[in-house]
PATITOR-768105 format. One record per residue (C-alpha): residue in one letter; x, y, z. Coordinates in steps of 0.5 Angstrom, whole numbers, plus 2048, in hexadecimal, padded with zeros to 3 digits. Example, Ala and Ser with C-alpha at 12.3 -4.5 7.8 and 13.67 -1.06 7.14 Angstrom:
! PATITOR-768105
@code=A x=819 y=7F7 z=810
@code=S x=81B y=7FE z=80E
This chain:
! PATITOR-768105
@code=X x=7FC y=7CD z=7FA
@code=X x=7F8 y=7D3 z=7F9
@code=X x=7F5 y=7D5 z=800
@code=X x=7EE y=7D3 z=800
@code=X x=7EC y=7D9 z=805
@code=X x=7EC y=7E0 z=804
@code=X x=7EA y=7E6 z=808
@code=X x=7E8 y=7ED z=804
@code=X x=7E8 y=7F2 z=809
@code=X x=7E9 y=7F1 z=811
@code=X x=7EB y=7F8 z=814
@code=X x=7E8 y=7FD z=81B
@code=X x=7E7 y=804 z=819
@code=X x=7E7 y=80A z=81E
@code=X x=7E2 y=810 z=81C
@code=X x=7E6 y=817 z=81E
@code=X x=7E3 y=81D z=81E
@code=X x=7E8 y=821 z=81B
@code=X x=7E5 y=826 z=816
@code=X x=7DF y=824 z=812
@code=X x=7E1 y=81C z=813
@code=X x=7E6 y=817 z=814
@code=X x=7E7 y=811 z=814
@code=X x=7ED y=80D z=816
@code=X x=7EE y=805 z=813
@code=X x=7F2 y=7FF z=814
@code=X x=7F2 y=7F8 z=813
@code=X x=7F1 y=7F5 z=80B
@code=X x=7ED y=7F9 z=807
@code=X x=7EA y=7FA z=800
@code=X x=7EE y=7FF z=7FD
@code=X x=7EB y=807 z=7FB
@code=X x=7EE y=806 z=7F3
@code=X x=7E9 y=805 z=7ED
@code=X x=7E2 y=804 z=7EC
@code=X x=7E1 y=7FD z=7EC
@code=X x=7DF y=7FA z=7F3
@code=X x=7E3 y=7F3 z=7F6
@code=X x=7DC y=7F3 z=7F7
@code=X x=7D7 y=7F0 z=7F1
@code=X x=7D0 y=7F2 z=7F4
@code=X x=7D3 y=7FA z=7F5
@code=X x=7D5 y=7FB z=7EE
@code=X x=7D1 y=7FD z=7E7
@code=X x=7D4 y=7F6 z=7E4
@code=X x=7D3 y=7EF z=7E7
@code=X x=7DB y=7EE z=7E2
@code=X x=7E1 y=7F1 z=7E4
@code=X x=7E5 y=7F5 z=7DF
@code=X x=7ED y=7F3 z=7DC
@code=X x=7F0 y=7F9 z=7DF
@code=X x=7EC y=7F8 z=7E6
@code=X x=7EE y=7F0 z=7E6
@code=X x=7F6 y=7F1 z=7E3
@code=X x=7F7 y=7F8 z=7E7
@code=X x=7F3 y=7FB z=7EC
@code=X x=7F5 y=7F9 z=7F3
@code=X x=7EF y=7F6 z=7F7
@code=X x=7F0 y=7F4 z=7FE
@code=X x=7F7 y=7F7 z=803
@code=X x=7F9 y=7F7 z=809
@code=X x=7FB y=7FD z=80D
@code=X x=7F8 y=805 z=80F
@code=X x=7F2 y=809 z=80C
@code=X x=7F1 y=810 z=80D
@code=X x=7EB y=813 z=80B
@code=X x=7E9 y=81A z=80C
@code=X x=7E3 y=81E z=809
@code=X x=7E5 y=826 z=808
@code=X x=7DD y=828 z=806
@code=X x=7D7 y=824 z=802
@code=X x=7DB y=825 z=7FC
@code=X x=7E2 y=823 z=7FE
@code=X x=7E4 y=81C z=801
@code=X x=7ED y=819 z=801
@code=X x=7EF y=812 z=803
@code=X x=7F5 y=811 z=805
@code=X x=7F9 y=80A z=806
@code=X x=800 y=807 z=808
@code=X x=7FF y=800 z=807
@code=X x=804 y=7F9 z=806
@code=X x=803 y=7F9 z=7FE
@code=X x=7FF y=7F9 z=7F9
@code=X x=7FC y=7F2 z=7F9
@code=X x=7F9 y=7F1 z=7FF
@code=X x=7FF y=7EB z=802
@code=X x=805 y=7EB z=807
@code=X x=80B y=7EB z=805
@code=X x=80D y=7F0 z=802
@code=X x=812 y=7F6 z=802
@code=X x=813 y=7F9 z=809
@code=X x=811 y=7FF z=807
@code=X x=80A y=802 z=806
@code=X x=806 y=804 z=800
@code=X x=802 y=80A z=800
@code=X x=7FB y=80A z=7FD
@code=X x=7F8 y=812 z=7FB
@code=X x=7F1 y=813 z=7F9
@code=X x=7ED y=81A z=7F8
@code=X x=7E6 y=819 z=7F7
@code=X x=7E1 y=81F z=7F4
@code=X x=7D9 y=81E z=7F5
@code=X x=7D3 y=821 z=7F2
@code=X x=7CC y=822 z=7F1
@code=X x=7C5 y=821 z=7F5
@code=X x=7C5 y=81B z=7F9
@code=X x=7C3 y=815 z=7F6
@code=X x=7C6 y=817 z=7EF
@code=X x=7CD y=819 z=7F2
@code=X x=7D3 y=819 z=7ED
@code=X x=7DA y=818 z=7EE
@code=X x=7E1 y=81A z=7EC
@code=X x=7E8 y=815 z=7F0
@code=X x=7EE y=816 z=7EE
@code=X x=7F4 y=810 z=7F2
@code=X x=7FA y=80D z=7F1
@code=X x=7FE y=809 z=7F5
@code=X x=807 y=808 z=7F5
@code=X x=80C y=804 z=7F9
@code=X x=810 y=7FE z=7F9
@code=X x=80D y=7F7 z=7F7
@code=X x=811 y=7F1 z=7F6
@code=X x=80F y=7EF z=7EF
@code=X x=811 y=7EA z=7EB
@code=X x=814 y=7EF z=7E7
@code=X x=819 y=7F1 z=7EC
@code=X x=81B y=7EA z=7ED
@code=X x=817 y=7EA z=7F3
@code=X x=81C y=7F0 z=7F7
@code=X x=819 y=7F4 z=7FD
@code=X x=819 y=7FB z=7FD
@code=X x=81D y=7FC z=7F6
@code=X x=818 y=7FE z=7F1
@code=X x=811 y=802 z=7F1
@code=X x=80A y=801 z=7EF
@code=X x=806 y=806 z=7EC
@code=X x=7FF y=806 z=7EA
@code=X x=7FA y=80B z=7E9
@code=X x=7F3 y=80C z=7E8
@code=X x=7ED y=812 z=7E6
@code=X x=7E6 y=80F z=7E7
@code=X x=7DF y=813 z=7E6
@code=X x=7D8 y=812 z=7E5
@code=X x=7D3 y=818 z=7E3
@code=X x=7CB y=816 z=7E5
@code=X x=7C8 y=81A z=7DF
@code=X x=7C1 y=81A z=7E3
@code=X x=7BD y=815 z=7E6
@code=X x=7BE y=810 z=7E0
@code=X x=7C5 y=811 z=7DD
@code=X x=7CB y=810 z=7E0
@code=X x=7D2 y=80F z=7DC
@code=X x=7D9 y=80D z=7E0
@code=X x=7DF y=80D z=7DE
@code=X x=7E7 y=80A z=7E0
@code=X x=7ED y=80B z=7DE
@code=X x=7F5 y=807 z=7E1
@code=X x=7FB y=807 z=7E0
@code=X x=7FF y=802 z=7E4
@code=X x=807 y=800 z=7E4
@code=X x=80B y=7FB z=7E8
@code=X x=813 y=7FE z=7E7
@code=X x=817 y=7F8 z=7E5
@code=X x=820 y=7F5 z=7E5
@code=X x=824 y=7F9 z=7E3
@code=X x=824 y=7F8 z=7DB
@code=X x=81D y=7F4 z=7DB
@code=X x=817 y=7F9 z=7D8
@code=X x=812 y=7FA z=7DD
@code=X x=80C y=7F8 z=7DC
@code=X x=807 y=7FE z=7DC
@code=X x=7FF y=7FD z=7D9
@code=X x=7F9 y=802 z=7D9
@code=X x=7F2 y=800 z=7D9
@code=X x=7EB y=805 z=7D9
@code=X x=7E4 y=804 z=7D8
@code=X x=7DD y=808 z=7D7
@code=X x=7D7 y=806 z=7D8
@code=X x=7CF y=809 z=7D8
@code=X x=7C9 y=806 z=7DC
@code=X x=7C3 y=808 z=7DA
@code=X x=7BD y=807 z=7E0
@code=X x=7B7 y=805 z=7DC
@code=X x=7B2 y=805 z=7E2
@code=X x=7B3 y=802 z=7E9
@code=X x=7B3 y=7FB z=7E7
@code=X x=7B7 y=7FC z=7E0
@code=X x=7BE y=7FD z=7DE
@code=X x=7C3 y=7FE z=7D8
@code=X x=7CB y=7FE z=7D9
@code=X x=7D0 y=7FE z=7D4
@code=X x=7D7 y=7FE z=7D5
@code=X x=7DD y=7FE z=7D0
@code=X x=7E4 y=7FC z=7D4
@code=X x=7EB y=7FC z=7D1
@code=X x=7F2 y=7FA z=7D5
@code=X x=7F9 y=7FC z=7D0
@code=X x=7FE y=7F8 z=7D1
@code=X x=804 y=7FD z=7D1
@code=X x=80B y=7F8 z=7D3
@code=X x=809 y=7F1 z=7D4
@code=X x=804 y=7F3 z=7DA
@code=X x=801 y=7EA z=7DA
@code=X x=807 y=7E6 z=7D8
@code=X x=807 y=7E1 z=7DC
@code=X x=808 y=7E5 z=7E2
@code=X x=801 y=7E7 z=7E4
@code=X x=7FF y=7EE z=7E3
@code=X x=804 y=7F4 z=7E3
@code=X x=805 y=7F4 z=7EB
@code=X x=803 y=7ED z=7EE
@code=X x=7FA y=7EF z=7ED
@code=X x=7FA y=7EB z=7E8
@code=X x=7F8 y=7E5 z=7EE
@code=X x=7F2 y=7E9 z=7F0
């Protein structure tokens, strides 16, 4: 009954010359939010983190603006249908913020992103009802390149999914750190220690604290 096909991203963009650079997104996309990449091959880790499968938004569908105000400073900016990539939600958007610091010499560039996103999700913990309850969810990530042979990333996320009136509503925070160390051009070592806390009930029978538990 599941569909056998689906698209991860489809969108145009238009490049304006506004300031130091905007980009202008529409269609469906990967969301700015987190460390961990929809795509396996663009992250450290070949295995996705609990906090990335149960509560990072993935792919959605909507409006992206992106605007570099210097070499350091860059902001995302999007209104999109939801946070879990379908259709049929609320009539109303839901917004997606994200701030990005980068630094250091190329090739060895760090990076600090601060991002959230809130808005109206019908949820199973709202009885399904548009436009009546809120999702929030949160996130700080970074990774500090220590030279040419170490680096060290770090996330942590908050997400909850606003419930009926006298049910609790199910919140959960989840965080990872993790050391690459290069040993040479061919060799690597990772490691990574990853947690998701439960705080109400984020995975009991309804799939995860919004409806991303499905991703």
């Amino acid at each position: 009954g599941a569909d056998a096909l689906d698209l991860e991203q489809g969108y145009v963009t238009a490049n304006l010359a506004v300031g130091n650079g905007m980009e202008f997104l529409i269609g469906k996309f990967n969301a700015p939010l987190a460390i961990e990449n929809a795509d396996r091959n663009a992250n450290v880790f070949s295995t996705y983190t609990r906090g990335w499968v149960a509560l990072n938004p993935v792919s959605v569908i909507g409006a992206k603006l992106y605007y570099e105000f210097n070499d350091h400073w860059n902001f995302d900016f999007a209104a999109v249908n939801n946070l879990n990539g379908g259709f049929v939600n609320s009539v109303y958007p839901t917004g997606i913020v994200r701030l990005g610091l980068v630094w250091g010499d190329e090739g060895n560039e760090s990076y600090v992103n601060l991002g959230g996103a809130v808005g109206p999700e019908r949820n199973a913990f709202s009885g399904g009802s548009n436009n009546a309850h809120l999702d929030y969810y949160g996130v700080l990530w970074g990774n500090w390149s220590l030279g040419d042979y170490w680096d060290v990333g770090w996330e942590g996320q908050f997400r909850q999914s606003n419930a009926l009136a006298g049910s609790p509503s199910p919140k959960a925070m989840a965080g990872q750190l993790f050391v690459v160390w290069q040993a040479s051009d061919v060799w690597s070592l990772q490691f990574r220690g990853a947690s998701l806390y439960d705080l109400n009930r984020i995975r009991a029978g309804t799939g995860g604290a919004s409806t991303t538990g499905a991703n």
